[in-house]
Biopython code that builds the backbone (N, CA, C, O; Angstrom):
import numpy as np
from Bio.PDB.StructureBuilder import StructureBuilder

atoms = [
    (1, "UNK", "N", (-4.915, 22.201, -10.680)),
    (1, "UNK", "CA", (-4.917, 21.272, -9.567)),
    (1, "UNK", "C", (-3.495, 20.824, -9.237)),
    (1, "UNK", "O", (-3.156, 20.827, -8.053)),
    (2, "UNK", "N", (-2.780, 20.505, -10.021)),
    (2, "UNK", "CA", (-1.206, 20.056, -10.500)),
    (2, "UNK", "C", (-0.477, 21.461, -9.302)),
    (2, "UNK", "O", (0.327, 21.205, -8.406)),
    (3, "UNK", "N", (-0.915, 22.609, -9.553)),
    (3, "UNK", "CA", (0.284, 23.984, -9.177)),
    (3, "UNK", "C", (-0.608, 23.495, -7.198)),
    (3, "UNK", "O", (0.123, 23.589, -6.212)),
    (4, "UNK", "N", (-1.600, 23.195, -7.081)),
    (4, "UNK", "CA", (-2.127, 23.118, -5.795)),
    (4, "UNK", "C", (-1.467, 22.019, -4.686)),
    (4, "UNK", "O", (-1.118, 22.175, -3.515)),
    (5, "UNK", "N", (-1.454, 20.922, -5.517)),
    (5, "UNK", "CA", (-0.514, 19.987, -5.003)),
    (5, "UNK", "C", (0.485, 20.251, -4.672)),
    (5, "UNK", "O", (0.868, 20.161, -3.506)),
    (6, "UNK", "N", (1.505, 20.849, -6.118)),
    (6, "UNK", "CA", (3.247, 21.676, -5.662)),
    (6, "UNK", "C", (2.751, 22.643, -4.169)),
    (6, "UNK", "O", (3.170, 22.431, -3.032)),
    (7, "UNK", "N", (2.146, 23.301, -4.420)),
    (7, "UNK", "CA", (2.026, 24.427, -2.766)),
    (7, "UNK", "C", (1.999, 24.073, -2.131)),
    (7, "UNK", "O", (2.670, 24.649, -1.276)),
    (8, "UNK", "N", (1.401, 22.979, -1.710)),
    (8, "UNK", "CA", (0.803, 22.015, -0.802)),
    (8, "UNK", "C", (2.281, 21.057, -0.104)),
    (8, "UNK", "O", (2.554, 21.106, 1.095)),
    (9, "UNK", "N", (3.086, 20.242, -1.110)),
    (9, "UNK", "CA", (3.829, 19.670, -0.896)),
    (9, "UNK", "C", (5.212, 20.572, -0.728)),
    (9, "UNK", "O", (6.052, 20.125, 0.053)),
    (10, "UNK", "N", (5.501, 21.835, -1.426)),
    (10, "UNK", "CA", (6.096, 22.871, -1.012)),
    (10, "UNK", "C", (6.250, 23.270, 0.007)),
    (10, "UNK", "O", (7.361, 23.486, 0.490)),
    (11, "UNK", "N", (5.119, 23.473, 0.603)),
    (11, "UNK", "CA", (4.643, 23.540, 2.021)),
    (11, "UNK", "C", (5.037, 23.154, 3.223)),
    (11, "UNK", "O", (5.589, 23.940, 3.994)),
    (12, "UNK", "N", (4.811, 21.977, 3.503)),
    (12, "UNK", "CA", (5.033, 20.362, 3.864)),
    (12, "UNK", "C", (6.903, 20.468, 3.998)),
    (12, "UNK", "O", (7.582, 20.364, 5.020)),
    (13, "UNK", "N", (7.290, 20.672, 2.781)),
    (13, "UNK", "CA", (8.734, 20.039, 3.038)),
    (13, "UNK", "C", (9.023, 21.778, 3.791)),
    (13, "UNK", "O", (9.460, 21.828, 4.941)),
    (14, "UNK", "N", (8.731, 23.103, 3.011)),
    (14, "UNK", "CA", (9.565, 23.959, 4.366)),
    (14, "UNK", "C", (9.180, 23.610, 5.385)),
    (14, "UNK", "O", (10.186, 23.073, 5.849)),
    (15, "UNK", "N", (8.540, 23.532, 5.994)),
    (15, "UNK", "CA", (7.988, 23.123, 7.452)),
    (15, "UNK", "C", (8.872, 22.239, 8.007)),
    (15, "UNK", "O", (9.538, 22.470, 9.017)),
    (16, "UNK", "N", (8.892, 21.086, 7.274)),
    (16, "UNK", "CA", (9.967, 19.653, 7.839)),
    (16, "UNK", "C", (11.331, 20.337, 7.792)),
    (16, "UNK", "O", (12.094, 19.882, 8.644)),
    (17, "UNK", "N", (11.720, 21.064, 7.221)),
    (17, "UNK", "CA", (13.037, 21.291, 7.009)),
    (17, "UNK", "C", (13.199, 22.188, 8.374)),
    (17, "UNK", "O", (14.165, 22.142, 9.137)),
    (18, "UNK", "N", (11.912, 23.103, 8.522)),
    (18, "UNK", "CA", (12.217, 24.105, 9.872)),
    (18, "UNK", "C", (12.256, 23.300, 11.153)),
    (18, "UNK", "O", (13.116, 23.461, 12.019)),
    (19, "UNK", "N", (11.170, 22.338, 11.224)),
    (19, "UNK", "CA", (11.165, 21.360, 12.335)),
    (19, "UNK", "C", (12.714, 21.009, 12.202)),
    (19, "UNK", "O", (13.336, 21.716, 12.995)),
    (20, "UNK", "N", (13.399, 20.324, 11.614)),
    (20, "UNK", "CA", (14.921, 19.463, 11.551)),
    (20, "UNK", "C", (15.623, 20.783, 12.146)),
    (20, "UNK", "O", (16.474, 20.781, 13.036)),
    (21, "UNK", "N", (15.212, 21.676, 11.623)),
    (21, "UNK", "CA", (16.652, 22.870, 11.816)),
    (21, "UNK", "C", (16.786, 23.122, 13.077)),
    (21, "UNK", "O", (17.925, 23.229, 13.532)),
    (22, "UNK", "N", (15.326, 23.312, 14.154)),
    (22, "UNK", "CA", (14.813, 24.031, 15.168)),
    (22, "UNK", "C", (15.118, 22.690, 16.252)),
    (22, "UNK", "O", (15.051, 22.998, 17.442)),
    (23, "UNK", "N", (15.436, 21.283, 15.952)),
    (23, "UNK", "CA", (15.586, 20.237, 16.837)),
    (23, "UNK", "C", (17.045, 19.447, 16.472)),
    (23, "UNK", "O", (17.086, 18.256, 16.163)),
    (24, "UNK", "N", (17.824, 20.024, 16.531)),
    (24, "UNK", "CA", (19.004, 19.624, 15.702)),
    (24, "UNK", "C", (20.239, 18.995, 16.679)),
    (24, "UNK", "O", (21.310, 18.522, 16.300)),
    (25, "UNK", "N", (19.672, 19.165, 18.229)),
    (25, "UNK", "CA", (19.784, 18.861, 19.497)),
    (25, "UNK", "C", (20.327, 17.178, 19.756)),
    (25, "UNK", "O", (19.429, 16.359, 19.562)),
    (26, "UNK", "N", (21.638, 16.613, 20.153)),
    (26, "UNK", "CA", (21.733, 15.440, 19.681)),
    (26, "UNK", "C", (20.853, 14.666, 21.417)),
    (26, "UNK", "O", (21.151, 15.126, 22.519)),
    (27, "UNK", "N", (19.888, 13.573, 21.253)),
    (27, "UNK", "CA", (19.428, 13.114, 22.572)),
    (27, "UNK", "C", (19.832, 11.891, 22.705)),
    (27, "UNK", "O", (19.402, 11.072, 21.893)),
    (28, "UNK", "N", (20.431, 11.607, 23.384)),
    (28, "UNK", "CA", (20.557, 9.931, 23.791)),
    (28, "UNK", "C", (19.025, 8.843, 23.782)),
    (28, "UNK", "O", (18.064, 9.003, 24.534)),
    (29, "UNK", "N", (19.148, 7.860, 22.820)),
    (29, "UNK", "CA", (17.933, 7.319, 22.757)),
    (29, "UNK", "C", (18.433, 5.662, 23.225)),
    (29, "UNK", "O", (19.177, 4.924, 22.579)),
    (30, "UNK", "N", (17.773, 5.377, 24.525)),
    (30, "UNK", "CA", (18.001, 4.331, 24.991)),
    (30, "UNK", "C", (17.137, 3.354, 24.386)),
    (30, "UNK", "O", (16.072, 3.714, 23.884)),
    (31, "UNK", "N", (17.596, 1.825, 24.387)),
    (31, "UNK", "CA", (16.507, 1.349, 24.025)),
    (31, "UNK", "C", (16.105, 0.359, 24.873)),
    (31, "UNK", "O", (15.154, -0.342, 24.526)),
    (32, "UNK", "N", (16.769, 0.122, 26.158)),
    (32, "UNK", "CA", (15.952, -0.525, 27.208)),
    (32, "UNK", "C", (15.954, 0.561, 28.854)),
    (32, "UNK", "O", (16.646, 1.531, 29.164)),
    (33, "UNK", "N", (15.024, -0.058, 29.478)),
    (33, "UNK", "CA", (14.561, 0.647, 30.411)),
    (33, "UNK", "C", (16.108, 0.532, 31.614)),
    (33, "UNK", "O", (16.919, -0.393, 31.560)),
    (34, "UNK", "N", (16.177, 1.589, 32.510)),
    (34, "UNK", "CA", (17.778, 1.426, 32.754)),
    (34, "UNK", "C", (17.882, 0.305, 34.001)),
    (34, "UNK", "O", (18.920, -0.337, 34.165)),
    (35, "UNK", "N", (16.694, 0.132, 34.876)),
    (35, "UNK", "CA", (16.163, -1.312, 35.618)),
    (35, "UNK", "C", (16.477, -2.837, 34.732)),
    (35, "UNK", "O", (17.211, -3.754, 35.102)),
    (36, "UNK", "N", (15.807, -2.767, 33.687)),
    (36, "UNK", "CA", (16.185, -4.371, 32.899)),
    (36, "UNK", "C", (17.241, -3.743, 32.378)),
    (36, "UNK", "O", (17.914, -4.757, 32.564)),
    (37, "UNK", "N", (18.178, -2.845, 31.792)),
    (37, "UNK", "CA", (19.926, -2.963, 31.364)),
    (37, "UNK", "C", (20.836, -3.276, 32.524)),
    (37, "UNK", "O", (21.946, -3.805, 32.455)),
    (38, "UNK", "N", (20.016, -2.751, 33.906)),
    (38, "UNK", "CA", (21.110, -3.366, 34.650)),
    (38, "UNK", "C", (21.041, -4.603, 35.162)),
    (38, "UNK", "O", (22.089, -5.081, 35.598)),
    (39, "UNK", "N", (20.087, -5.215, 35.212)),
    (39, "UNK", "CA", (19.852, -6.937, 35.262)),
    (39, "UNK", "C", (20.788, -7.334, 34.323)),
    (39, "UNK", "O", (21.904, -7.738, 34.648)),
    (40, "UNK", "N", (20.447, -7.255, 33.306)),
    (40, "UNK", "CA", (21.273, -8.034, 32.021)),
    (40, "UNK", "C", (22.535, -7.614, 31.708)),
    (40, "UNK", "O", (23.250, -8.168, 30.874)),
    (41, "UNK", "N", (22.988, -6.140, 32.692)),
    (41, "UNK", "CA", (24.080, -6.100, 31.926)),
    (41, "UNK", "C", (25.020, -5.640, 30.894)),
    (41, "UNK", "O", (26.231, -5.781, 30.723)),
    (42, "UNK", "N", (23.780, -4.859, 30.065)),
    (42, "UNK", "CA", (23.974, -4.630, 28.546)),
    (42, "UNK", "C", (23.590, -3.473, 28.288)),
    (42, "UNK", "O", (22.435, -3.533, 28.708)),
    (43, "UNK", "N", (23.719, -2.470, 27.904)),
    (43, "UNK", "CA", (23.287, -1.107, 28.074)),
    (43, "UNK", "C", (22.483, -0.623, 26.961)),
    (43, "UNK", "O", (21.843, 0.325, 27.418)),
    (44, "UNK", "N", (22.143, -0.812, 25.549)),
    (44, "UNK", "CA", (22.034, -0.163, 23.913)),
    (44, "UNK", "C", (21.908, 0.784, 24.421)),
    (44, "UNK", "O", (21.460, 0.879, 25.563)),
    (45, "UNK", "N", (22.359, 1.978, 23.533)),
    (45, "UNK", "CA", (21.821, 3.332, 23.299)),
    (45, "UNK", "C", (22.446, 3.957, 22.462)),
    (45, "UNK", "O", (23.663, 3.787, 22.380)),
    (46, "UNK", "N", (21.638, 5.033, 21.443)),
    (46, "UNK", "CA", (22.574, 5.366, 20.850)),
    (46, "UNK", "C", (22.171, 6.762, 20.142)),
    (46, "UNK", "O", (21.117, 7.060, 19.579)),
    (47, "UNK", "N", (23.257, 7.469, 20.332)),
    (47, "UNK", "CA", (23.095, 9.289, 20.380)),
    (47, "UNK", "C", (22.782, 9.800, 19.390)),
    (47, "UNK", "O", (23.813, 9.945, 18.733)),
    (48, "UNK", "N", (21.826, 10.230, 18.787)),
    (48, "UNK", "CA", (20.817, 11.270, 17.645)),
    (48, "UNK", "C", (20.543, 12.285, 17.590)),
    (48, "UNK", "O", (20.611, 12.823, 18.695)),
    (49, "UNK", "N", (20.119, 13.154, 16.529)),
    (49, "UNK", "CA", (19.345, 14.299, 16.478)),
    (49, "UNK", "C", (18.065, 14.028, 16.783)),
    (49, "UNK", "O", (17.554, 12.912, 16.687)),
    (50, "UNK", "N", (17.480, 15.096, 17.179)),
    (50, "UNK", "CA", (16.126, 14.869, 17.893)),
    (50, "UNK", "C", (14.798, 14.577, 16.465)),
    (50, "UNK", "O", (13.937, 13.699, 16.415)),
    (51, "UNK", "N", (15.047, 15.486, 15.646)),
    (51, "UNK", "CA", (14.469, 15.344, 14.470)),
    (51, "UNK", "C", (14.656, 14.020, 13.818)),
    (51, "UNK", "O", (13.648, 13.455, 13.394)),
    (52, "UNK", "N", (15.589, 13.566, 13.712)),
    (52, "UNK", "CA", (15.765, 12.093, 13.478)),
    (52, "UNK", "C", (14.921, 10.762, 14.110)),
    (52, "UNK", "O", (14.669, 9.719, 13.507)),
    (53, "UNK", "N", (14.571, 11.105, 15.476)),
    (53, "UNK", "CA", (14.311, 9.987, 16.483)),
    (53, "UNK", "C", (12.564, 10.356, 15.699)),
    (53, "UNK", "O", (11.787, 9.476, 15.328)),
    (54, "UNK", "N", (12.280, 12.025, 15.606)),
    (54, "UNK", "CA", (10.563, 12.142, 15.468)),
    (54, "UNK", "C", (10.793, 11.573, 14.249)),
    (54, "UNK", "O", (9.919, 10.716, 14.120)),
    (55, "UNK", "N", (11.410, 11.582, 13.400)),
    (55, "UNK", "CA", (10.825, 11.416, 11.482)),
    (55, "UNK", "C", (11.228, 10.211, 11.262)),
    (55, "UNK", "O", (10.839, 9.765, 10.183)),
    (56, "UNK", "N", (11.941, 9.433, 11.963)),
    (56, "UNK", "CA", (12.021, 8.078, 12.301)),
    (56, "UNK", "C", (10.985, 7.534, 12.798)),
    (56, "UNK", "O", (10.686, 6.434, 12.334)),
    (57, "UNK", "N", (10.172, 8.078, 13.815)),
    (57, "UNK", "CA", (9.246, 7.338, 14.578)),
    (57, "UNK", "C", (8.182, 7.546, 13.401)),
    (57, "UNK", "O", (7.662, 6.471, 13.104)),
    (58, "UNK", "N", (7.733, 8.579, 12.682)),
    (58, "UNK", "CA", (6.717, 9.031, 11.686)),
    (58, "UNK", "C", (6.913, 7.471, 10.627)),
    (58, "UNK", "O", (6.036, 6.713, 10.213)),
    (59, "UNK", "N", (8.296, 7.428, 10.454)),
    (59, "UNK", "CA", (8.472, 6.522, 8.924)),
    (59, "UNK", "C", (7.816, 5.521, 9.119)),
    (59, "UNK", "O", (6.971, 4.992, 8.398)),
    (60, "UNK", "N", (8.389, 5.094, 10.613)),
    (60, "UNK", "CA", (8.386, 3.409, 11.301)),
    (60, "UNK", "C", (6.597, 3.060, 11.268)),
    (60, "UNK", "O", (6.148, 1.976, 10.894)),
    (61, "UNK", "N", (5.947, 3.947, 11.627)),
    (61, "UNK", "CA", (4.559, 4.313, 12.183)),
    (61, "UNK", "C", (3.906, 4.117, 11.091)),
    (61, "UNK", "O", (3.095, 3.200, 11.224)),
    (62, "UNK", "N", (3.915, 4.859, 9.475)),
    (62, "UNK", "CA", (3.841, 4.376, 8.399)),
    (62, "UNK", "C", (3.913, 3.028, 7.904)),
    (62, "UNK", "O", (2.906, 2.444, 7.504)),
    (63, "UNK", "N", (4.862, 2.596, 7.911)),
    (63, "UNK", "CA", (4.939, 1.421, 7.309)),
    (63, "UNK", "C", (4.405, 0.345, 7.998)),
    (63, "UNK", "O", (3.706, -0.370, 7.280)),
    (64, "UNK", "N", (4.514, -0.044, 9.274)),
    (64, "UNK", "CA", (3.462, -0.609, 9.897)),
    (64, "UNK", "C", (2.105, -0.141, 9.726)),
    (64, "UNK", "O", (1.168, -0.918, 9.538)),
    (65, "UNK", "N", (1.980, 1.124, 9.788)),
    (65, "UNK", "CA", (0.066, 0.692, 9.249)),
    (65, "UNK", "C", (0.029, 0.772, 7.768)),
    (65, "UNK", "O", (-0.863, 1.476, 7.294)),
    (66, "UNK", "N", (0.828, 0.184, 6.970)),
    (66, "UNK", "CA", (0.685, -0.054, 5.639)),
    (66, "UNK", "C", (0.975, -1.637, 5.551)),
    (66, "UNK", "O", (0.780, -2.248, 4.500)),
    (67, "UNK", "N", (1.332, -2.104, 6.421)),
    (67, "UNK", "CA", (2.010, -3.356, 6.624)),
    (67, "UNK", "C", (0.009, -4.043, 7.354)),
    (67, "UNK", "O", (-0.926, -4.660, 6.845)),
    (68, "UNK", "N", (0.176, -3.691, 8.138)),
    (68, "UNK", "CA", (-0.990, -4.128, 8.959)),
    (68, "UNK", "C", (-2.416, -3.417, 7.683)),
    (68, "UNK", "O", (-3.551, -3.875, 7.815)),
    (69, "UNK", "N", (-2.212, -2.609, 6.847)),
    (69, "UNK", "CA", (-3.643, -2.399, 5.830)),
    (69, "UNK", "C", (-3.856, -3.433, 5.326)),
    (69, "UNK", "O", (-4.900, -4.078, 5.220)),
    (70, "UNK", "N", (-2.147, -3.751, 4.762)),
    (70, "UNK", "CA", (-2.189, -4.882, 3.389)),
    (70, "UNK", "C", (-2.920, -6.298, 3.864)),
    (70, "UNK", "O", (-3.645, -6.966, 3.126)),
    (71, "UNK", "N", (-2.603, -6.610, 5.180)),
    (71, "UNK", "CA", (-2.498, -7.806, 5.690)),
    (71, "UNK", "C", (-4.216, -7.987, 5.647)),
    (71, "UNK", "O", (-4.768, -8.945, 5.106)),
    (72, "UNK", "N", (-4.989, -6.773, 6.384)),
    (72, "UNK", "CA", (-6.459, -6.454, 6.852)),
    (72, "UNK", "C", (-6.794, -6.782, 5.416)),
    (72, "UNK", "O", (-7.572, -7.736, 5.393)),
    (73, "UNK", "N", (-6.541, -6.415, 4.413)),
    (73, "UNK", "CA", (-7.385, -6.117, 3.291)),
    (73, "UNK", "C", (-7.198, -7.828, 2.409)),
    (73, "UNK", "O", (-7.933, -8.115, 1.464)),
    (74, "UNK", "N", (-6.232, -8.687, 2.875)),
    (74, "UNK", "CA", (-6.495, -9.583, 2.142)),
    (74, "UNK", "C", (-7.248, -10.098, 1.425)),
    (74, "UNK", "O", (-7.364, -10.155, 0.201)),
    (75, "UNK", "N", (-8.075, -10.703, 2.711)),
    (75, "UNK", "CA", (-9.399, -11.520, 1.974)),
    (75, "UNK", "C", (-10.607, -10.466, 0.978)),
    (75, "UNK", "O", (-11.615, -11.090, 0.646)),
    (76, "UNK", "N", (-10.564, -9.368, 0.637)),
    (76, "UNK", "CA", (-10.895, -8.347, -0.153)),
    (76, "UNK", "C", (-10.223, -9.120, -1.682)),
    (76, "UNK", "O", (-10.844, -9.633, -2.612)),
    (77, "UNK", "N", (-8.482, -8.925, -1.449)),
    (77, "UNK", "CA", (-7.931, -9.002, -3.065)),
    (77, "UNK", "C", (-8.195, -10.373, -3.359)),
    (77, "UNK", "O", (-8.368, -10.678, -4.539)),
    (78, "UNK", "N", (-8.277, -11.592, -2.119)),
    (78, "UNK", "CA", (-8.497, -12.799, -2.560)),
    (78, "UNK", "C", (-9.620, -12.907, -3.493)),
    (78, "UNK", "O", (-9.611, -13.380, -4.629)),
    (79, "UNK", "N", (-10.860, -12.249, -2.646)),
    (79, "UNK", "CA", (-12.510, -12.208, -3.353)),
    (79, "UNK", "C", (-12.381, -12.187, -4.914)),
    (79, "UNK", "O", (-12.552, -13.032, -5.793)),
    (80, "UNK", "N", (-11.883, -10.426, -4.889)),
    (80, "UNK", "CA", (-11.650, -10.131, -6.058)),
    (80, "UNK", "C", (-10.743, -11.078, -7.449)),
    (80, "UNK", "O", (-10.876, -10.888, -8.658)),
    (81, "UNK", "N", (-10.076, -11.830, -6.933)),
    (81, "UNK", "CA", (-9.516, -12.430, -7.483)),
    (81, "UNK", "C", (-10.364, -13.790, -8.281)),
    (81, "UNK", "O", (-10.249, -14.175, -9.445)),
    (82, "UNK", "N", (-11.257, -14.336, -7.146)),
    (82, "UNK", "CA", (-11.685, -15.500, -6.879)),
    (82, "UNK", "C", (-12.741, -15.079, -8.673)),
    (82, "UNK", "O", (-12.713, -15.591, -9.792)),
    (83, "UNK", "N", (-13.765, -13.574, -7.866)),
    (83, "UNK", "CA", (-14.166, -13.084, -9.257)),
    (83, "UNK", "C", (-13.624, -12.665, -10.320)),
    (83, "UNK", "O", (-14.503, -12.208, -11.051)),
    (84, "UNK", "N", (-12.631, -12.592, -10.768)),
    (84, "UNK", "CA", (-11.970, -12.006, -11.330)),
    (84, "UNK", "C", (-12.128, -13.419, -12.579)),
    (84, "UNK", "O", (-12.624, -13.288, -13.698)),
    (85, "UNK", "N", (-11.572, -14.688, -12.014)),
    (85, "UNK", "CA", (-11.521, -16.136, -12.334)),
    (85, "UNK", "C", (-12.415, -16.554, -12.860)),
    (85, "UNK", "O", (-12.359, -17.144, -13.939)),
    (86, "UNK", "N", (-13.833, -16.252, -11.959)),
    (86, "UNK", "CA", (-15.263, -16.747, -12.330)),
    (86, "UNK", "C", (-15.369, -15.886, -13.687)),
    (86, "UNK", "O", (-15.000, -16.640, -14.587)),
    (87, "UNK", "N", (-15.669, -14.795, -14.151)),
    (87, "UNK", "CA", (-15.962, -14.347, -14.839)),
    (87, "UNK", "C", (-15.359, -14.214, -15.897)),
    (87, "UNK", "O", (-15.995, -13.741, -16.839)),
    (88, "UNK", "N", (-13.691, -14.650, -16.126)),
    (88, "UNK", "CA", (-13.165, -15.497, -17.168)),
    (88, "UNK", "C", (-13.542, -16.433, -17.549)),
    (88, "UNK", "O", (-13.462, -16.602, -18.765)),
    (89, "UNK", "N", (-14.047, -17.341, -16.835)),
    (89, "UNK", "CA", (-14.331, -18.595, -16.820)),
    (89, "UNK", "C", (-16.101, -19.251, -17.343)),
    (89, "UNK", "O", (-16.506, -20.393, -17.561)),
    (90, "UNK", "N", (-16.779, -17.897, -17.384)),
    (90, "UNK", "CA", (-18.016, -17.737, -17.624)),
    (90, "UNK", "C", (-18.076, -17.443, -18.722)),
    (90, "UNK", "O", (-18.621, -18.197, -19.528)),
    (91, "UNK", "N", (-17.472, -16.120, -19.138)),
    (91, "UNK", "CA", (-17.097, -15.732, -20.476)),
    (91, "UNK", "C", (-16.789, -16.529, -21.696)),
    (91, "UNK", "O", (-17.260, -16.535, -22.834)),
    (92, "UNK", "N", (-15.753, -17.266, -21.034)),
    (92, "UNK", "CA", (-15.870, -18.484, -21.996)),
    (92, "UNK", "C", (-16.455, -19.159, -22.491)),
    (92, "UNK", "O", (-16.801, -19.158, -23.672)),
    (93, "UNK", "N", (-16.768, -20.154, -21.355)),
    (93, "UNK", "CA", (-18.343, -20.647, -21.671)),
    (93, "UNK", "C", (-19.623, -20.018, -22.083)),
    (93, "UNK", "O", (-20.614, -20.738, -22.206)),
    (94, "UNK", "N", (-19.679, -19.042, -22.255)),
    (94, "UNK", "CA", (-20.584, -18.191, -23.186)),
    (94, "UNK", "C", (-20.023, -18.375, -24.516)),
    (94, "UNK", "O", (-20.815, -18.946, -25.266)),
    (95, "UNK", "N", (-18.835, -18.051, -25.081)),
    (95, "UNK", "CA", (-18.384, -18.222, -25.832)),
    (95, "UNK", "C", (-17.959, -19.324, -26.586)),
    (95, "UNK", "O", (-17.566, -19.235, -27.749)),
    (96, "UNK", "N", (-18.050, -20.626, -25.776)),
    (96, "UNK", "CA", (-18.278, -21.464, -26.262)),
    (96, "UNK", "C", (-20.147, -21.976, -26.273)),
    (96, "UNK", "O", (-20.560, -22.605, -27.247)),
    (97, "UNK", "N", (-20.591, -21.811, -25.737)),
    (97, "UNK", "CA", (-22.346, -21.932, -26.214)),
    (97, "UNK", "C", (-22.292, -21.205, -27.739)),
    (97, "UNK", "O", (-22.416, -21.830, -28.792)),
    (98, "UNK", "N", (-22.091, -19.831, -27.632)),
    (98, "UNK", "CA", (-22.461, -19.372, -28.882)),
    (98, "UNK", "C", (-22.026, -20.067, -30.505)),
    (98, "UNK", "O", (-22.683, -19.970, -31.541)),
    (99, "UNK", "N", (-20.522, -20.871, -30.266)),
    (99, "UNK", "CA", (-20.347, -21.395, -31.510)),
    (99, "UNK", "C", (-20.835, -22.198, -31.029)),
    (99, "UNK", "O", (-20.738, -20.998, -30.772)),
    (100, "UNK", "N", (-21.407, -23.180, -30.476)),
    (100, "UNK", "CA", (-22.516, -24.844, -30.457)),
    (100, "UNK", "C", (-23.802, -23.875, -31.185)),
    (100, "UNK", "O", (-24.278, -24.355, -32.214)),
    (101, "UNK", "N", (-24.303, -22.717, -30.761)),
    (101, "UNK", "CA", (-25.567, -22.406, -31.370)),
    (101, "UNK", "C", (-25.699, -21.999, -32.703)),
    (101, "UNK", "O", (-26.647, -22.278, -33.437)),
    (102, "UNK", "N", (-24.361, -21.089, -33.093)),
    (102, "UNK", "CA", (-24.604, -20.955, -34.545)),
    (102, "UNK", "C", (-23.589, -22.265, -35.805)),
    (102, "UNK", "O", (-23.275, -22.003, -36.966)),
    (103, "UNK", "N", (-23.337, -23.432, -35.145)),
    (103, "UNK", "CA", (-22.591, -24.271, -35.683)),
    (103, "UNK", "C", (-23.416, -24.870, -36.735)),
    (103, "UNK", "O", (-24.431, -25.398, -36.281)),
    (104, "UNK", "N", (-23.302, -24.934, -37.814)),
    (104, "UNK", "CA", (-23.947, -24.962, -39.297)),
    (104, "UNK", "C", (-24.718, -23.864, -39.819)),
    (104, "UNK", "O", (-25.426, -23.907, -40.825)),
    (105, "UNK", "N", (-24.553, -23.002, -39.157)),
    (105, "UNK", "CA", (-25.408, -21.430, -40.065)),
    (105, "UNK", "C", (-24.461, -20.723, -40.893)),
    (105, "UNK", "O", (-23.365, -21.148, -41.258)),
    (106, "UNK", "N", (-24.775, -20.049, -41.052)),
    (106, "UNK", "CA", (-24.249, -19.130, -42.290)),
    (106, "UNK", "C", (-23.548, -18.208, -41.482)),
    (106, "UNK", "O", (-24.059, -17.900, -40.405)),
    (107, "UNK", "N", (-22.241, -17.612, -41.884)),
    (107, "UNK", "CA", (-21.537, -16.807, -40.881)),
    (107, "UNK", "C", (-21.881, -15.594, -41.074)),
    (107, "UNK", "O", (-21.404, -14.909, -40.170)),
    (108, "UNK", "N", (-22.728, -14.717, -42.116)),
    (108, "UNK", "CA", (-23.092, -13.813, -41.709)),
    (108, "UNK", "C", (-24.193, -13.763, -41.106)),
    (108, "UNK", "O", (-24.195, -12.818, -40.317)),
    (109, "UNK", "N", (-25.015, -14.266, -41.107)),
    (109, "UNK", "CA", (-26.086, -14.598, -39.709)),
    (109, "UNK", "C", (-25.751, -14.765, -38.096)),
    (109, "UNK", "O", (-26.169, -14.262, -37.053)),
    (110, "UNK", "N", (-24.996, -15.520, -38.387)),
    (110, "UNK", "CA", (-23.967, -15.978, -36.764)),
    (110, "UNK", "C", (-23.901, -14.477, -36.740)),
    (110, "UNK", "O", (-24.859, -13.846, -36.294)),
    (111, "UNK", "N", (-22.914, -13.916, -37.156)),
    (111, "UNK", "CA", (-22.351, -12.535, -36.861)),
    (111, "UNK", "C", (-23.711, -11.244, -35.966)),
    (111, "UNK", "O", (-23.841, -10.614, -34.916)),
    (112, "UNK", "N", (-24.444, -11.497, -37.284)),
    (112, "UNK", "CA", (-25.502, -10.950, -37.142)),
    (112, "UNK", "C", (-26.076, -10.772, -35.762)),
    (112, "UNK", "O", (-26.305, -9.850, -34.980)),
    (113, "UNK", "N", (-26.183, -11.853, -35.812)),
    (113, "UNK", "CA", (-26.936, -12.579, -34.327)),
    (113, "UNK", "C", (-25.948, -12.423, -32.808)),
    (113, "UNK", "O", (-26.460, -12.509, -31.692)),
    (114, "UNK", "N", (-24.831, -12.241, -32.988)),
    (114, "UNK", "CA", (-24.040, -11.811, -32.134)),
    (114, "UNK", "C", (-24.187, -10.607, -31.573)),
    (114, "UNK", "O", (-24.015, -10.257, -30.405)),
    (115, "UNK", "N", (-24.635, -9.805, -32.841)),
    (115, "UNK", "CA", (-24.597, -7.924, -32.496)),
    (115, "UNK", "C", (-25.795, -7.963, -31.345)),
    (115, "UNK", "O", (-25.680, -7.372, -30.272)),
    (116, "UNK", "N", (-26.891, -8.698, -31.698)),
    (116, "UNK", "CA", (-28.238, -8.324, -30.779)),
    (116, "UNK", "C", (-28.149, -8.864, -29.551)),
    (116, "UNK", "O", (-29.054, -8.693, -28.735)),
]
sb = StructureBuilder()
sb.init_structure("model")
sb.init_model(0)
sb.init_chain("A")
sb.init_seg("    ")
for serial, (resi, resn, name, xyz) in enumerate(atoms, 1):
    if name == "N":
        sb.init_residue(resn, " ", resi, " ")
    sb.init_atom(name, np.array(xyz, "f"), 0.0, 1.0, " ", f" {name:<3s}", serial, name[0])
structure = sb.get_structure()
């Protein structure tokens, strides 16, 4: 399964590497529309490889929907958490019942009585 993955991800990167090679083209990437730069005045832009602007846009695109998962999934890790608490907290108190119940018995009985 291990050698399937390497092929796989082997794969993947010649490909990216052919995409970069095959777009290597530098494009001017503006970042306002050229109507509002000339209102204001101010021009940004700034000159790239074309492969850069796509595997840039891929990264950016990523991390926002990893950004926006984490955020969605909150109240999930809260839950879990909330149980996570309770059932420490239960445990215990089980654990404390059990020494109130066997408190003056014989400790191999207690024991005993634990297994069942």
């Amino acid at each position: 399964m291990r050698y399937i993955r390497y092929a796989i991800l082997g794969t993947l990167g010649i490909v990216l590497v052919s995409v970069c090679l095959a777009n290597r083209s530098v494009v001017e990437l503006k970042l306002m529309p050229a109507a509002l730069a000339e209102l204001v005045g101010w021009n940004p832009s700034i000159a790239l490889p074309l492969f850069v602007v796509v595997l840039g846009g891929i990264a950016v695109g990523l991390v926002v929907g990893f950004i926006w998962e984490w955020l969605r999934e909150h109240k999930h890790r809260r839950e879990a958490g909330n149980q996570s608490r309770e059932v420490k907290k239960l445990s215990r108190e089980v654990q404390k019942l059990k020494k109130q119940k066997h408190e003056g018995k014989d400790e191999v009985l207690a024991l005993l009585d634990d297994t069942v």
